[in-house]
N, CA, C and O atoms as a CHARMM CRD file, in Angstrom:
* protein
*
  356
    1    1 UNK  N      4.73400  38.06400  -4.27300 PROA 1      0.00000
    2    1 UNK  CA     3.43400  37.62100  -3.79500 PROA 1      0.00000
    3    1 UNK  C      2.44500  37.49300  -4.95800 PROA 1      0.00000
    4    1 UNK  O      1.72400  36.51600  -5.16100 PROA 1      0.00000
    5    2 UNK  N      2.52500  38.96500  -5.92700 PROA 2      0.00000
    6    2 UNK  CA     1.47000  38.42100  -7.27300 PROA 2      0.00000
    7    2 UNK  C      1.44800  37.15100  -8.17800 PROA 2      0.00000
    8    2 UNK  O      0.54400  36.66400  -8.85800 PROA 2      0.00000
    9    3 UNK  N      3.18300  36.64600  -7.88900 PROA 3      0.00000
   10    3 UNK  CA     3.39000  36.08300  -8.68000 PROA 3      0.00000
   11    3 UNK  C      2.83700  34.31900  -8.50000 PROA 3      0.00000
   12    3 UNK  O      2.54900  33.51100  -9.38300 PROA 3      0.00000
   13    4 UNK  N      2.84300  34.16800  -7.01800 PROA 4      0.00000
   14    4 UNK  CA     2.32700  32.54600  -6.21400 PROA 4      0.00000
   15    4 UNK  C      0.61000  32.79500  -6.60100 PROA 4      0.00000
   16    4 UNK  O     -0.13300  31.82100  -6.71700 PROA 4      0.00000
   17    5 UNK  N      0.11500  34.18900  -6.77500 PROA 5      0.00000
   18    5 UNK  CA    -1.25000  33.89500  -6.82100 PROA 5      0.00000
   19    5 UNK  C     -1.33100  33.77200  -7.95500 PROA 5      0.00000
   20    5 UNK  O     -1.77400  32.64900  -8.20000 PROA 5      0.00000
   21    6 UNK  N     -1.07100  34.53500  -9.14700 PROA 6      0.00000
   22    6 UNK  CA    -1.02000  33.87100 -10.47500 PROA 6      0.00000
   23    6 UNK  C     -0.95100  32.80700 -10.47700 PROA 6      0.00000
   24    6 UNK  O     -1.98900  32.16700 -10.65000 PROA 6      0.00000
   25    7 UNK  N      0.40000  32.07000 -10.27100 PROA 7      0.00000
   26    7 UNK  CA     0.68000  29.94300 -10.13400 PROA 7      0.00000
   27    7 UNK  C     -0.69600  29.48000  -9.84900 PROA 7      0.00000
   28    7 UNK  O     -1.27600  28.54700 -10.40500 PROA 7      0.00000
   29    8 UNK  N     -1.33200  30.56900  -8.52600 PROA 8      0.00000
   30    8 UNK  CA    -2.31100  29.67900  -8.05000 PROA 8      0.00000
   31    8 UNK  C     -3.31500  29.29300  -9.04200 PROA 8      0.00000
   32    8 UNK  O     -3.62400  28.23000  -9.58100 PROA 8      0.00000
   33    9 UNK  N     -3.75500  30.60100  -9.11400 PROA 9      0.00000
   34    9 UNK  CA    -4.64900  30.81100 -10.45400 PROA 9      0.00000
   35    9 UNK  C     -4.53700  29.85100 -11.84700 PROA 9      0.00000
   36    9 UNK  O     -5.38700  29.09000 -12.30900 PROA 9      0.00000
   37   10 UNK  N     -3.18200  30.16100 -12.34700 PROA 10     0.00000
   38   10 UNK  CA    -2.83900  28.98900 -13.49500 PROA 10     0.00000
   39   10 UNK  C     -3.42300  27.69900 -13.28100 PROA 10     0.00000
   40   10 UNK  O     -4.15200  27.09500 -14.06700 PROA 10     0.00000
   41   11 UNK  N     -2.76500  27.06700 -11.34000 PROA 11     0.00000
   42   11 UNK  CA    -2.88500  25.98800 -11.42600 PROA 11     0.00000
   43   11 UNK  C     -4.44200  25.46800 -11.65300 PROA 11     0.00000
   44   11 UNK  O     -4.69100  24.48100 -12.34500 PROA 11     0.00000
   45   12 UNK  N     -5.61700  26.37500 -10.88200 PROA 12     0.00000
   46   12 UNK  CA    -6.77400  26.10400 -10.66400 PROA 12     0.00000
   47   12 UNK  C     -7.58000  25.73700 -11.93000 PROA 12     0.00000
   48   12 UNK  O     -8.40600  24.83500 -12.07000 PROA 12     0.00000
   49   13 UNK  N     -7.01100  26.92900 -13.08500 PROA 13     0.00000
   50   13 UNK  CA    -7.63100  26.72900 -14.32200 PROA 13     0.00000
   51   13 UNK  C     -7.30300  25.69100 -15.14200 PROA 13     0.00000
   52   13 UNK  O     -7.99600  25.30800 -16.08500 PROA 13     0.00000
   53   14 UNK  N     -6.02400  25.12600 -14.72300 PROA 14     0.00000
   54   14 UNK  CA    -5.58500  23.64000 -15.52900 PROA 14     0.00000
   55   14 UNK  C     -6.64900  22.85000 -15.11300 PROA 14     0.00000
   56   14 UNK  O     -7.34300  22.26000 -15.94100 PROA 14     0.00000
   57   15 UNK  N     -6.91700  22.75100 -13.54700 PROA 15     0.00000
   58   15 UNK  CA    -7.70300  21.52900 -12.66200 PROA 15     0.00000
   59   15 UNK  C     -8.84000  21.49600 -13.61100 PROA 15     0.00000
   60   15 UNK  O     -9.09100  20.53700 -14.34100 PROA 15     0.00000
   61   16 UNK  N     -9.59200  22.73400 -13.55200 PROA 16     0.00000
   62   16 UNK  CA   -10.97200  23.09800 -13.98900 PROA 16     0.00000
   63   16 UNK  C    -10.86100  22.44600 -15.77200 PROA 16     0.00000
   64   16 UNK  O    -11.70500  21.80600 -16.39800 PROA 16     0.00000
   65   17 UNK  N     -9.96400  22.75300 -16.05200 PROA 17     0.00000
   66   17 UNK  CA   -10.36300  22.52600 -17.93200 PROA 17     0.00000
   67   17 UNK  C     -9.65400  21.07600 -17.87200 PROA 17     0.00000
   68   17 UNK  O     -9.71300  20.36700 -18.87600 PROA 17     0.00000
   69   18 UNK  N     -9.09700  20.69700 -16.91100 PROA 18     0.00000
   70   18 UNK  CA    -8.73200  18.89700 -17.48900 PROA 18     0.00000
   71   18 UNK  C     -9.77800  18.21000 -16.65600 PROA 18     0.00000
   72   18 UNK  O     -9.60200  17.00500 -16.83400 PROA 18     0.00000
   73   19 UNK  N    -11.06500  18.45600 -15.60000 PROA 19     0.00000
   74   19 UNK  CA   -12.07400  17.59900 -15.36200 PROA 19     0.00000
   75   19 UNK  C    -13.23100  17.50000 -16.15300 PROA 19     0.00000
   76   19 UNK  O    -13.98000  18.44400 -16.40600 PROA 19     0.00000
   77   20 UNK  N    -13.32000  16.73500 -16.40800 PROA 20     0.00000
   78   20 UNK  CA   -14.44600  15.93700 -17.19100 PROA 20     0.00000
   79   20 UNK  C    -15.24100  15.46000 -16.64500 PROA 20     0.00000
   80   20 UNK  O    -14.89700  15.06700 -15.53100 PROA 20     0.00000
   81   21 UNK  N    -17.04100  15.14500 -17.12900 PROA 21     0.00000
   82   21 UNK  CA   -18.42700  14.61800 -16.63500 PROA 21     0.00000
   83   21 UNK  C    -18.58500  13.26800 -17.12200 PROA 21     0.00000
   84   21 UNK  O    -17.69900  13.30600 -17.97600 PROA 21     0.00000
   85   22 UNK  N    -18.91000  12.47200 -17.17900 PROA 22     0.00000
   86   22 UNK  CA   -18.70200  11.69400 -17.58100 PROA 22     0.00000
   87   22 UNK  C    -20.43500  10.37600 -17.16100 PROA 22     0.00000
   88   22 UNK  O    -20.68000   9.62300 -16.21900 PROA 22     0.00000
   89   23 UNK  N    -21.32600  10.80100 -18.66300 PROA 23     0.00000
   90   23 UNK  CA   -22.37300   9.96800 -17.74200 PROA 23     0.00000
   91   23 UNK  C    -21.97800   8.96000 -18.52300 PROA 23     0.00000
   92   23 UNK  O    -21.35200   8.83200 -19.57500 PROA 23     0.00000
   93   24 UNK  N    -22.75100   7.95800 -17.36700 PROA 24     0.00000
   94   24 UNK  CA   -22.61700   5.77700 -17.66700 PROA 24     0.00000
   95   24 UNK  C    -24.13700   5.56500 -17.69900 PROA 24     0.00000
   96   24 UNK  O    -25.01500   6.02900 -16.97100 PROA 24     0.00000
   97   25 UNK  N    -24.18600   4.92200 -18.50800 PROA 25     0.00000
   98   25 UNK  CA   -25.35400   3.96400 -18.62300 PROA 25     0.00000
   99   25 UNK  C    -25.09300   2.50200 -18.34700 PROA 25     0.00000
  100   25 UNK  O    -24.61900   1.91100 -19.31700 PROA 25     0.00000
  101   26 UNK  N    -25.27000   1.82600 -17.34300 PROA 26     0.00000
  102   26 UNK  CA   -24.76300   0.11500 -17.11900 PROA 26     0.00000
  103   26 UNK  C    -25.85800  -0.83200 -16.64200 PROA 26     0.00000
  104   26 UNK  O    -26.36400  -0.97300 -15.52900 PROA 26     0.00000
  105   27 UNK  N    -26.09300  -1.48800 -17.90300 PROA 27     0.00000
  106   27 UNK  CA   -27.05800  -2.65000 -17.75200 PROA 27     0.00000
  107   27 UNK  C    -26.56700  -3.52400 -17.02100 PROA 27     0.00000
  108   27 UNK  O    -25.77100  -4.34800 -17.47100 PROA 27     0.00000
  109   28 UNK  N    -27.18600  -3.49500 -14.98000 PROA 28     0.00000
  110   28 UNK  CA   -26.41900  -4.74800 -14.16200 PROA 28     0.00000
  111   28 UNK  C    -26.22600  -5.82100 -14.67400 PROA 28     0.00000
  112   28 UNK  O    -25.12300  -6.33200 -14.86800 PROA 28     0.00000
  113   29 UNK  N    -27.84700  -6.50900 -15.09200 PROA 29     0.00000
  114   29 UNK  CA   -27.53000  -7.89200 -15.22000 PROA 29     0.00000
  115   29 UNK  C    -26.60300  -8.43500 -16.77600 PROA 29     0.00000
  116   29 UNK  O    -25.82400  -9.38200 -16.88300 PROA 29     0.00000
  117   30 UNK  N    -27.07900  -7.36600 -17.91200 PROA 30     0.00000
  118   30 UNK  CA   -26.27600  -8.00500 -18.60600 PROA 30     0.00000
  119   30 UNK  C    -24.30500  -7.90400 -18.26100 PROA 30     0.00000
  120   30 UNK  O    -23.43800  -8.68700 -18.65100 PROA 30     0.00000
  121   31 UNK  N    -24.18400  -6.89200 -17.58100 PROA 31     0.00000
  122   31 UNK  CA   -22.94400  -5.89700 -17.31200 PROA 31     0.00000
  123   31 UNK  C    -21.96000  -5.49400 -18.34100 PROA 31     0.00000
  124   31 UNK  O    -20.75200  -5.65600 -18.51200 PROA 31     0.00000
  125   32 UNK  N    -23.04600  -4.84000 -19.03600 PROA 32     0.00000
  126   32 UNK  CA   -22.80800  -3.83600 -19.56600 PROA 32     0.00000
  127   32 UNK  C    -22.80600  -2.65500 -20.18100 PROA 32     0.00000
  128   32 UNK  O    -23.98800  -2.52000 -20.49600 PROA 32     0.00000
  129   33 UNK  N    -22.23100  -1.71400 -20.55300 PROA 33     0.00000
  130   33 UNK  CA   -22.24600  -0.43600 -20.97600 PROA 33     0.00000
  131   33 UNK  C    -22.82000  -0.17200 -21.87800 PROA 33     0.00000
  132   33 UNK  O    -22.64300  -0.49400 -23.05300 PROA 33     0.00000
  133   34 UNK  N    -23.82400   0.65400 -21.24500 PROA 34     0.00000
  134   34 UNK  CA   -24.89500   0.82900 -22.45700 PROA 34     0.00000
  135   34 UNK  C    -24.90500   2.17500 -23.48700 PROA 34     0.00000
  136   34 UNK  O    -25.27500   2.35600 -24.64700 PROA 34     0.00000
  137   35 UNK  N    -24.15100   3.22200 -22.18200 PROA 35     0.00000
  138   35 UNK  CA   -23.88900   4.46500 -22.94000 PROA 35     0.00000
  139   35 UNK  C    -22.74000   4.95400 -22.28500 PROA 35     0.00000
  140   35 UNK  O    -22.64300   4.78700 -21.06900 PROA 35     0.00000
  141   36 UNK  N    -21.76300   5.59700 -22.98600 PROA 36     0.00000
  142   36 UNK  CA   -20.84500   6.32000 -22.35000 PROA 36     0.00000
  143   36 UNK  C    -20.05700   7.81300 -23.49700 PROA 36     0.00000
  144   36 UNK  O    -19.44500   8.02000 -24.54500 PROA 36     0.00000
  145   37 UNK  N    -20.83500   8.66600 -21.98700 PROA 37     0.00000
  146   37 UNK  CA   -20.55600   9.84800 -23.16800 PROA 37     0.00000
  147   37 UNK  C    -19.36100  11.13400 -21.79800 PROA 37     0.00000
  148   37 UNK  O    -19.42800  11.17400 -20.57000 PROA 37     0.00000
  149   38 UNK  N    -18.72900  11.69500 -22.45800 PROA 38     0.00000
  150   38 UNK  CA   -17.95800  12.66300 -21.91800 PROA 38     0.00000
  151   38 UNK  C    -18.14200  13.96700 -21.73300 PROA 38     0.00000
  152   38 UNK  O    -18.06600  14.43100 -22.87000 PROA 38     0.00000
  153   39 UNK  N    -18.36100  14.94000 -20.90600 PROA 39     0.00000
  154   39 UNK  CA   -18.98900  16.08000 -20.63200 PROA 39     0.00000
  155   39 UNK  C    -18.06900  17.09100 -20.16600 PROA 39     0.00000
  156   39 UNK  O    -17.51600  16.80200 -19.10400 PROA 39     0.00000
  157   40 UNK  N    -17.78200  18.12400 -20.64500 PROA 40     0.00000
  158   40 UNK  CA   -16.93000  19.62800 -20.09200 PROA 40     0.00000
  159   40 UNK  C    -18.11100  20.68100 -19.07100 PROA 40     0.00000
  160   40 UNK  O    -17.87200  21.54700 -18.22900 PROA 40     0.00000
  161   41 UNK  N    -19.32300  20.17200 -19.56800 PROA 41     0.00000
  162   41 UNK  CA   -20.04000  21.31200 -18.88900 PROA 41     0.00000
  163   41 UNK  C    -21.03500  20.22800 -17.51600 PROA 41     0.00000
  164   41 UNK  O    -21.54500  19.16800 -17.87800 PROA 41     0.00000
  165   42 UNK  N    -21.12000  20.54100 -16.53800 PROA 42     0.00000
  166   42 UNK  CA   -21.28400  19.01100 -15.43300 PROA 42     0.00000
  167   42 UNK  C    -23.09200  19.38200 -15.30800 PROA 42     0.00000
  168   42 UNK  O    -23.85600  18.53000 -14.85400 PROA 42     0.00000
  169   43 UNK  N    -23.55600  20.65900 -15.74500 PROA 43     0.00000
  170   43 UNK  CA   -24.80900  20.72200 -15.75800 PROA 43     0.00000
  171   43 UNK  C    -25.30400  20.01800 -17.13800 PROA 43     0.00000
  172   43 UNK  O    -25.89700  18.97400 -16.86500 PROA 43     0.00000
  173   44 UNK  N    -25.26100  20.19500 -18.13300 PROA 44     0.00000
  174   44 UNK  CA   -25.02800  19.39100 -19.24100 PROA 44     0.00000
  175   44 UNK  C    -25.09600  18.17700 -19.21100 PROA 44     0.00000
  176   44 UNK  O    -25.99800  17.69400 -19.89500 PROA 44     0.00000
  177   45 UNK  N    -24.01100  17.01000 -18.26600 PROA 45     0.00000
  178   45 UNK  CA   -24.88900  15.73200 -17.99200 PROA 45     0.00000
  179   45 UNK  C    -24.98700  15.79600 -17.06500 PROA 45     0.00000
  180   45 UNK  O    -24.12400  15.08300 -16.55200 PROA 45     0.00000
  181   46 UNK  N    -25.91300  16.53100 -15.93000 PROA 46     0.00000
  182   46 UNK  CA   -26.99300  15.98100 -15.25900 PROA 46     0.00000
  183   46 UNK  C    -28.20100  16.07200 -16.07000 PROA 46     0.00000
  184   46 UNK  O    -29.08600  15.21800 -16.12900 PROA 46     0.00000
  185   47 UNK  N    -28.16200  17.07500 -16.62900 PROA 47     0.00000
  186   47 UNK  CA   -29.45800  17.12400 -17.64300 PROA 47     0.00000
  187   47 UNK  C    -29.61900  16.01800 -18.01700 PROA 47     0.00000
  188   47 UNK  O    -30.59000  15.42000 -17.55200 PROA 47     0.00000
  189   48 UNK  N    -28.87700  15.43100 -18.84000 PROA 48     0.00000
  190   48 UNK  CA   -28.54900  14.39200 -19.75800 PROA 48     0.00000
  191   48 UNK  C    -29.24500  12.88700 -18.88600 PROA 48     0.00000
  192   48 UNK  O    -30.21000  12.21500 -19.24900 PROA 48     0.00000
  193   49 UNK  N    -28.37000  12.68900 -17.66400 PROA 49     0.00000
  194   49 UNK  CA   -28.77000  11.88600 -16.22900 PROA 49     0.00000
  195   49 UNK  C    -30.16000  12.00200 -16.69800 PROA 49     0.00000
  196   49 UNK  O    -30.69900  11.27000 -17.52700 PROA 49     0.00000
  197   50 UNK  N    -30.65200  12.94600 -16.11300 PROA 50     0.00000
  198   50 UNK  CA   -32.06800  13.01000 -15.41500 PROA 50     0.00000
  199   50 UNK  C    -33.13300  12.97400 -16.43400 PROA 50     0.00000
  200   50 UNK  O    -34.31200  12.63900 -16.31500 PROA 50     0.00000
  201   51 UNK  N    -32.31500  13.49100 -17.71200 PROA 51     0.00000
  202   51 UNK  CA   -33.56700  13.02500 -18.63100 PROA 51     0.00000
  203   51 UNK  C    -33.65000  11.41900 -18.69000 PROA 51     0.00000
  204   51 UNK  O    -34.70700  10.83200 -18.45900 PROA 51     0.00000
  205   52 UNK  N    -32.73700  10.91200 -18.94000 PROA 52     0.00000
  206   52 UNK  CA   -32.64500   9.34600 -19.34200 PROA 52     0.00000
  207   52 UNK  C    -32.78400   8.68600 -18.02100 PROA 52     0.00000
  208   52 UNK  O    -32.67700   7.46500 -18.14100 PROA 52     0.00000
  209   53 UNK  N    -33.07000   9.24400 -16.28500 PROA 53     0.00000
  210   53 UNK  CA   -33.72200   8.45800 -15.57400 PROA 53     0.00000
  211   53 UNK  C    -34.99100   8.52200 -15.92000 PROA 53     0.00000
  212   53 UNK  O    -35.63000   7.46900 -15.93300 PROA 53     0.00000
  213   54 UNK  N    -35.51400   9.52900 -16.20700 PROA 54     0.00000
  214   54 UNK  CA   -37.41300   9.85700 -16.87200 PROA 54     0.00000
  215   54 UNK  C    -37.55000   8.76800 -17.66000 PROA 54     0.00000
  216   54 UNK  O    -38.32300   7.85600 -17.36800 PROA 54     0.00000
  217   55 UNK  N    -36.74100   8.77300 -18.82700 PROA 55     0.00000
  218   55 UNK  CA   -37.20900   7.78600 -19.97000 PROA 55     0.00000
  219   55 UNK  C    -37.10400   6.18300 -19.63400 PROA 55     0.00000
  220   55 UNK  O    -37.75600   5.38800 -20.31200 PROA 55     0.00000
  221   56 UNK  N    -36.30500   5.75900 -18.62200 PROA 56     0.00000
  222   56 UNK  CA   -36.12000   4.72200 -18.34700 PROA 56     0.00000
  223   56 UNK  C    -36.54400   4.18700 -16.39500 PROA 56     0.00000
  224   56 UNK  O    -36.04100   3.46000 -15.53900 PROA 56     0.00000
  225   57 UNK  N    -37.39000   4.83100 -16.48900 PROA 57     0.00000
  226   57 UNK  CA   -37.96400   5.07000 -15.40300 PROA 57     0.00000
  227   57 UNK  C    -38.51100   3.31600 -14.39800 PROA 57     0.00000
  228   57 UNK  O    -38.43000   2.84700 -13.26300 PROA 57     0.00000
  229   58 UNK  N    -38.93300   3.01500 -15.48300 PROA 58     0.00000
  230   58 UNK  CA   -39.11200   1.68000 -15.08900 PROA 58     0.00000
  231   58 UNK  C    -38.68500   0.56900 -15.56600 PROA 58     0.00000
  232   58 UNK  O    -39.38800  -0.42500 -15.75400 PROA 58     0.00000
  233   59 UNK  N    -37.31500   0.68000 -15.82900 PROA 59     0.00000
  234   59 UNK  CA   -35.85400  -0.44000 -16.03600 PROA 59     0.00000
  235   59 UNK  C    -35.23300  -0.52300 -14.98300 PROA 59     0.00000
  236   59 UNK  O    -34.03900  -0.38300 -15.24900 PROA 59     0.00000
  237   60 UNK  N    -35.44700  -0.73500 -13.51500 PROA 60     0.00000
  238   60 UNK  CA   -34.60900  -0.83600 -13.05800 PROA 60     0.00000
  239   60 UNK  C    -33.15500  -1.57900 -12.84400 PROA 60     0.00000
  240   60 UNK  O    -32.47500  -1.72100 -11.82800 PROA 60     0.00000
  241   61 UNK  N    -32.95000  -1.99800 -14.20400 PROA 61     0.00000
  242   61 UNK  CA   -32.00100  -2.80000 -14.52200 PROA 61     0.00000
  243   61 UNK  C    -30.84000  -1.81200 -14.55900 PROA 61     0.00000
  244   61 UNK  O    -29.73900  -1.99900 -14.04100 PROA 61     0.00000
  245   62 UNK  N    -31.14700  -0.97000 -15.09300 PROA 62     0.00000
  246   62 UNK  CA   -30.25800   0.06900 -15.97400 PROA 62     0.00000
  247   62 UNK  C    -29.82500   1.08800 -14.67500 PROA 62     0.00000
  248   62 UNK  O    -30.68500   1.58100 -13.94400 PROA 62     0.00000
  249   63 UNK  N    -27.99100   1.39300 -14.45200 PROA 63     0.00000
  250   63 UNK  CA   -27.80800   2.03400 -13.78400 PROA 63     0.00000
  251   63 UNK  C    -27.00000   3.35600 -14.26200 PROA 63     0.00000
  252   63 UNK  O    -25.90800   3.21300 -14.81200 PROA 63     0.00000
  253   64 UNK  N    -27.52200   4.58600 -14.05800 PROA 64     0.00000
  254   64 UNK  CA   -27.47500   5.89800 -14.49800 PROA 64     0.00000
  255   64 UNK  C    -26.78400   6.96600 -14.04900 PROA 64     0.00000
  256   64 UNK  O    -27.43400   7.99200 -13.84400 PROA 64     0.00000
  257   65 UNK  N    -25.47500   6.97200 -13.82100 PROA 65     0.00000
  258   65 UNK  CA   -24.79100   7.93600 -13.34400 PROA 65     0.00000
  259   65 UNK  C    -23.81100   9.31100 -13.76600 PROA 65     0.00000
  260   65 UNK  O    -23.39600   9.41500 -14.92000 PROA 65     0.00000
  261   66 UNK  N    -23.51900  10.24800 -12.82000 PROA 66     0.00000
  262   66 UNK  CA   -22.41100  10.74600 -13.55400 PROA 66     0.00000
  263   66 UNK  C    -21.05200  11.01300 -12.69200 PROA 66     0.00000
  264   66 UNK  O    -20.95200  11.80100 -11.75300 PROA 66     0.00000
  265   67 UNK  N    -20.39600  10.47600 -13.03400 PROA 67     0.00000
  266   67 UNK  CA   -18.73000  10.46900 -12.71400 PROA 67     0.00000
  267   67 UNK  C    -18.12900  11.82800 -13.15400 PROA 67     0.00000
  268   67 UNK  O    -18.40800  12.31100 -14.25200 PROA 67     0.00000
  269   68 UNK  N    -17.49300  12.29200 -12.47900 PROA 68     0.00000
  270   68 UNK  CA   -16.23100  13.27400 -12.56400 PROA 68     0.00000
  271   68 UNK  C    -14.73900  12.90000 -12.19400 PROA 68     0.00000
  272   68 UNK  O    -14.27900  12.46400 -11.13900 PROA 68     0.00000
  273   69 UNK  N    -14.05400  13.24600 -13.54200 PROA 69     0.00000
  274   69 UNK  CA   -12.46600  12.25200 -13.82500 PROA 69     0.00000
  275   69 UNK  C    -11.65900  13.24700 -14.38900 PROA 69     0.00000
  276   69 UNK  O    -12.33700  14.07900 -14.99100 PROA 69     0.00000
  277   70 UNK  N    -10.48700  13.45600 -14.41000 PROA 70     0.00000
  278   70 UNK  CA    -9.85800  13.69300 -15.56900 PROA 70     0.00000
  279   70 UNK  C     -9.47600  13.10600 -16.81200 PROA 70     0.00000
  280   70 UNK  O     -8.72300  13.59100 -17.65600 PROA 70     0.00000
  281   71 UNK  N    -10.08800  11.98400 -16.84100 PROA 71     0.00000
  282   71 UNK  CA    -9.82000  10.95100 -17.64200 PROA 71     0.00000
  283   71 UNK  C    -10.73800   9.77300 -17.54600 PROA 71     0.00000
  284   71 UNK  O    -11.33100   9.33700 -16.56000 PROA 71     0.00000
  285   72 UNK  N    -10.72600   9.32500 -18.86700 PROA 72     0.00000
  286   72 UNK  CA   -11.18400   8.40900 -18.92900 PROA 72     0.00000
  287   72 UNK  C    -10.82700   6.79200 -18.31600 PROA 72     0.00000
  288   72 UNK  O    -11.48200   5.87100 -17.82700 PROA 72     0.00000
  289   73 UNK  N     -9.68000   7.00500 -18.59100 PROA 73     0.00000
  290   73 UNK  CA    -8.38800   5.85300 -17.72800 PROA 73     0.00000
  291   73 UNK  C     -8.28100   6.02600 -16.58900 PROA 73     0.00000
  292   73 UNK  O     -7.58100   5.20500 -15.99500 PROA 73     0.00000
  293   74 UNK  N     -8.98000   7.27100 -15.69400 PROA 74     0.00000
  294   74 UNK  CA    -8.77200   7.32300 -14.77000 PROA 74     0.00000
  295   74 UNK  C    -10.37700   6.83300 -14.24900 PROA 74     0.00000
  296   74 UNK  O    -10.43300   5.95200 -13.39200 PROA 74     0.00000
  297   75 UNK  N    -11.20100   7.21200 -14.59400 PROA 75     0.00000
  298   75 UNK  CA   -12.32200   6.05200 -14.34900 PROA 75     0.00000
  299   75 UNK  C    -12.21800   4.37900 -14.61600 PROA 75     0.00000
  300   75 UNK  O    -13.03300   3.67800 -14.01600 PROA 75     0.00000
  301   76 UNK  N    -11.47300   3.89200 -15.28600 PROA 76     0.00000
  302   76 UNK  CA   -11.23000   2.57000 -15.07000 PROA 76     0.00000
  303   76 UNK  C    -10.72300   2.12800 -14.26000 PROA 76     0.00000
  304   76 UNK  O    -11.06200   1.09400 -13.68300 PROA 76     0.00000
  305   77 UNK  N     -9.62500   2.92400 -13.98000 PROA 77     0.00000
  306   77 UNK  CA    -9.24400   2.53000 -12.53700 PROA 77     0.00000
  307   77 UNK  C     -9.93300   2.91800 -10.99400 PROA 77     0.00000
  308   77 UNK  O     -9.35500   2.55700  -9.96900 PROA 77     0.00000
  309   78 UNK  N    -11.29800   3.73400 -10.94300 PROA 78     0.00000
  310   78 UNK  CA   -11.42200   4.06200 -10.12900 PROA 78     0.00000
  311   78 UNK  C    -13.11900   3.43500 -10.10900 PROA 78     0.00000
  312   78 UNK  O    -13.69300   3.12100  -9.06600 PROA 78     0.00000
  313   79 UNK  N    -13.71600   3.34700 -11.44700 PROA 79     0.00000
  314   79 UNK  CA   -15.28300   2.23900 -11.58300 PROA 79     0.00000
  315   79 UNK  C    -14.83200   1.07700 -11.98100 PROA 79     0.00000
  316   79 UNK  O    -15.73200   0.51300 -12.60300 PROA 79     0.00000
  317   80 UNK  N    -13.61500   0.26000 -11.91500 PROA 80     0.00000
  318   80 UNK  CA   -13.51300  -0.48700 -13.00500 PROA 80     0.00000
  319   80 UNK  C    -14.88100  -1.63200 -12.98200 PROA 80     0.00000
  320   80 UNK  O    -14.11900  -2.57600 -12.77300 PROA 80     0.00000
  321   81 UNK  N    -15.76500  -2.06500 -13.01100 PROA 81     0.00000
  322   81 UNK  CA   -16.95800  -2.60900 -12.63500 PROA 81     0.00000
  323   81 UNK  C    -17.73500  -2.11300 -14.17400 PROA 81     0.00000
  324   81 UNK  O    -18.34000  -3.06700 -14.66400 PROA 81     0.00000
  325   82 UNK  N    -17.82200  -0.97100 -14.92200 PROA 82     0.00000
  326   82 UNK  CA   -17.90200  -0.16200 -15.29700 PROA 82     0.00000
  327   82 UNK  C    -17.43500  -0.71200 -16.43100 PROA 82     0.00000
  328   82 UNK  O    -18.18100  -0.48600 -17.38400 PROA 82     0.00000
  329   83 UNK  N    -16.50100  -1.33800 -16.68300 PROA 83     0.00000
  330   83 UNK  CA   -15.97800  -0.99900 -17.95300 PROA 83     0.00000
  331   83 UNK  C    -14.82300  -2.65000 -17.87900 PROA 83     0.00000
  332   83 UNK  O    -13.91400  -2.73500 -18.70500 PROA 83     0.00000
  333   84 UNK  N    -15.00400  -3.63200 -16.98600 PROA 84     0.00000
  334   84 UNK  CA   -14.62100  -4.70500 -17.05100 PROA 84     0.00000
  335   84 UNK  C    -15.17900  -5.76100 -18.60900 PROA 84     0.00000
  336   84 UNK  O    -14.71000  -6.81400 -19.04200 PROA 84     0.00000
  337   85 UNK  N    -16.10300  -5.08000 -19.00700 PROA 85     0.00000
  338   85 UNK  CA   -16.09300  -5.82800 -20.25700 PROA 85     0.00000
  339   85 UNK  C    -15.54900  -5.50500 -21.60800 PROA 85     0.00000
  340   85 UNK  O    -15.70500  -6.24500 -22.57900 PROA 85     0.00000
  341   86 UNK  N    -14.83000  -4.23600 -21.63700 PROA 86     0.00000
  342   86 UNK  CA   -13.65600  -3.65500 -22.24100 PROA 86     0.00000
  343   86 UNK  C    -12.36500  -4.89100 -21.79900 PROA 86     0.00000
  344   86 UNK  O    -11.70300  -5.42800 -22.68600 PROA 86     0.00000
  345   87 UNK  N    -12.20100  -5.14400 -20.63000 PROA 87     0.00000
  346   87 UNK  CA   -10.72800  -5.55600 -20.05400 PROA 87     0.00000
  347   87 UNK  C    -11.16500  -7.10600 -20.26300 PROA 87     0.00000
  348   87 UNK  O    -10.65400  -7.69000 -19.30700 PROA 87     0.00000
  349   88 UNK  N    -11.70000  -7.82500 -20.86700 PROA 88     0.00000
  350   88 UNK  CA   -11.73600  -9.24700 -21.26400 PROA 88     0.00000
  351   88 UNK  C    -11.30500  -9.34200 -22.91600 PROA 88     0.00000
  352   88 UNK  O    -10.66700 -10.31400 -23.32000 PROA 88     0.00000
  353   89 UNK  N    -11.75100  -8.14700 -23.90100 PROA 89     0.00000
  354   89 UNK  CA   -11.45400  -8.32400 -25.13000 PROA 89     0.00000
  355   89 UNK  C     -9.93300  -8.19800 -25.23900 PROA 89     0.00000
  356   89 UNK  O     -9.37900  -8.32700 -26.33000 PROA 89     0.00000
């Protein structure tokens, strides 16, 4: 029995240290990526978010989010909208 809760445990801490934050910056009309940065700590970019909705407060061009992925490849496949101007070069 100690031993399935350990597994459990193992498994949980893999989950936890392979998800990633992941804020976007995406200019609609031009469509494209204006910032893209990667985050381990998810308070960290909201901070990040919420400062740069303040500063850009009245762009509503500019769309400001934060994604949680294990990957980066795994956000392309899951925003690809996001990052379609990567997939033309």
């Amino acid at each position: 029995m100690d031993e399935c809760v350990s597994a459990g445990r193992r498994a949980k801490e893999a989950v936890t240290v392979s998800h990633y934050h992941y804020l976007i910056v995406y200019d609609r009309p031009q469509g494209e990526l204006v910032q893209f940065e990667r985050f381990t700590d998810g308070q960290e970019a909201l901070s990040h978010r919420f400062a740069l909705e303040r500063a850009f407060r009245d762009n509503p061009d500019l769309e400001i989010v934060v994604l949680g992925a294990d990957s980066a490849g795994t956000l392309t496949r899951t925003h690809g909208r996001y990052f379609h101007e990567f997939a033309r070069t």
